[in-house]
Each structure stands twice: as structure tokens, then as C-alpha cells.
C-alpha positions in Angstrom: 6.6 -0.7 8.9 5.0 -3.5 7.5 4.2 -6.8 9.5 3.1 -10.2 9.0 1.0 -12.0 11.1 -0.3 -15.7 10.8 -3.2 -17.2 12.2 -4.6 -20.7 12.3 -7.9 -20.9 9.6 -10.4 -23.3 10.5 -9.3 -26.2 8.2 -5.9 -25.9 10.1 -4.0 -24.0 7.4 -2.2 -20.4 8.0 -3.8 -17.4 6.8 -1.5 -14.6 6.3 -2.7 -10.6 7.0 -0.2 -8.4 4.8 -0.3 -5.1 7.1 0.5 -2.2 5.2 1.2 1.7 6.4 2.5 4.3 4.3 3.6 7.8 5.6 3.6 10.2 3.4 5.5 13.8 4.7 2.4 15.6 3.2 -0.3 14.4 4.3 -2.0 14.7 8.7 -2.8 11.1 8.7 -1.0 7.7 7.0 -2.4 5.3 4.4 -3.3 1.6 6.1 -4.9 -1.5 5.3 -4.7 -3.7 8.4 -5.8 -6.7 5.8 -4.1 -6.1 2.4 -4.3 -9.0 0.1 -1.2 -11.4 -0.3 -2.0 -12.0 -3.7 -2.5 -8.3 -5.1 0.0 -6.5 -6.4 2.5 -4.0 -5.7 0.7 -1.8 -8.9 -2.8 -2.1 -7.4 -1.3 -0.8 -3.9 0.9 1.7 -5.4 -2.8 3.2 -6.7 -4.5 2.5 -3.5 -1.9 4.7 -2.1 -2.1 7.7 -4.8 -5.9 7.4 -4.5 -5.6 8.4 -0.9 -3.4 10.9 -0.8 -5.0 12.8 -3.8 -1.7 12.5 -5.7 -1.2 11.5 -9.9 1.7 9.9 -11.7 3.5 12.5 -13.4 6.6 12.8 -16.0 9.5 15.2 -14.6 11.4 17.0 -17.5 14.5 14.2 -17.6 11.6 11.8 -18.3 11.4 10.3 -15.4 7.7 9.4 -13.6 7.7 11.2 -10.1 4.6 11.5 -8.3 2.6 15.0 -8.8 0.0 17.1 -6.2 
């Protein structure tokens, strides 16, 4: 589940903290960042995410990319 939460900065402005946690069937414990960056993008956390679970962007025989052990 992700969740946004907003807090006052100290010039008065929101600050946003992107919470992110991925559960992967796999794998004993989940993938979070309690402080992902608004402004990155969904590539960079897509290879946050195969980083920590070990995994590599395959191609499946149709073609298709599926992710491989």
C-alpha cells in the first residue's frame, strides 16, 4: 500500500514523503523506502526493486519482458 503524507517545511510549504512497499511472493521480507523521492521515476524504482530482490529483466519466448530469478 502506498501512502502519502504531508508535513509543514520550515518556510511554510508542504513536503510530501512518497512511501513505497513492495511484496514480492518470493521473497521473507518486503522492499520499502519510507522516504522515496516525488520526483524520481517509476524506472529508477522499478530497479530499486529488482536490485533488492536479486531479480533481472528477462525476455519470455512470445517476446514479452517478464521478470527472471
Amino acid at each position: 500500500m502506498n501512502q502519502v503524507e504531508t508535513k509543514p517545511a520550515a518556510h511554510g510549504a508542504k513536503v510530501q514523503d512518497i512511501h513505497v512497499k513492495v511484496v514480492y511472493a518470493s521473497a521473507v521480507d518486503p522492499y520499502t523506502d519510507s522516504h522515496a523521492d516525488p520526483a524520481s521515476t517509476v524506472g529508477a524504482l522499478k530497479a530499486a526493486v529488482f536490485s533488492f530482490f536479486n531479480l533481472q529483466e528477462g525476455s519470455r519466448a512470445d517476446g514479452a519482458l517478464s521478470p527472471a530469478v
